[in-house]
N, C-alpha and C positions, 0 to 999 in steps of 0.2 A: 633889509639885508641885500647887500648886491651877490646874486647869484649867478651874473653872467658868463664871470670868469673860469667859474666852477664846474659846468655845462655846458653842453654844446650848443649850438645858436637853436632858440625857438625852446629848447627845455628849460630854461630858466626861467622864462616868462611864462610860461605854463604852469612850473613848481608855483612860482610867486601869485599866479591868477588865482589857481586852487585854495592854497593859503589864505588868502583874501574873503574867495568865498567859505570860508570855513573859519572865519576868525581868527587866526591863530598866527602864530609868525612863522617866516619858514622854514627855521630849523626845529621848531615843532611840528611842523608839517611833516616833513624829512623825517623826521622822527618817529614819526608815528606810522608812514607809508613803511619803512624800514622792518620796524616792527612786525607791523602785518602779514607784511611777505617772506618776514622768518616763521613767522607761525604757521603760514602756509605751506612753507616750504619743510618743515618739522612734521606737521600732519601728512601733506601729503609721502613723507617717508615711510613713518607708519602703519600705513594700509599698503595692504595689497592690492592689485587692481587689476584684474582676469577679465579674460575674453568669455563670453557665452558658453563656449567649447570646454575653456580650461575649467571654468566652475562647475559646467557638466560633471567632468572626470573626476574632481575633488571630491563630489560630491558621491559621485561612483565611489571612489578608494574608502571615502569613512563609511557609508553603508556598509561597503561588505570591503575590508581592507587586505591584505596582501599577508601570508604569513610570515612571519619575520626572518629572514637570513643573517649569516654572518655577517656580510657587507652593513646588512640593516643594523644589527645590535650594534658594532663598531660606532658606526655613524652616530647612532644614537647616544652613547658614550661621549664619543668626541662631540655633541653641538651640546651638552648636558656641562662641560666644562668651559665653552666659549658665550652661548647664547644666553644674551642677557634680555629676560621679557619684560618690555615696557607696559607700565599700567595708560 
């Protein structure tokens, strides 16, 4: 496959070298790099990812949590009707 035109100089022969050593042709190649990096990019969406500090204090609020105010119940109402939890 000429991939030259497609990419910018030096990443097509790269795509094409990889391809090579992995058997496969390059828009299998392509294919499957594409792939991966949506899956990475889907995972790394959901998690979360805290500083030291921030997991401290998370970890503070569930021990011993806050009691709930009006703001809170609201809130909780309104993310109960938006927030959809992925398994």
């Amino acid at each position: 496959m000429n991939t030259k035109s497609k990419f910018p100089a030096g990443l097509a022969e790269k795509i094409e070298y990889a391809a090579a050593l992995r058997g496969v042709a390059v828009a299998a190649f392509i294919h499957d790099a594409a792939a991966e990096r949506a899956d990475r990019v889907i995972e790394a969406d959901s998690r979360w990812q805290l500083t030291r500090d921030e997991a401290a204090n998370l970890a503070a609020l569930i021990a011993k949590p806050p009691k709930p105010n009006q703001t809170m119940l609201d809130a909780a109402k309104l993310a109960a009707r938006h927030v959809v939890i992925r398994s």
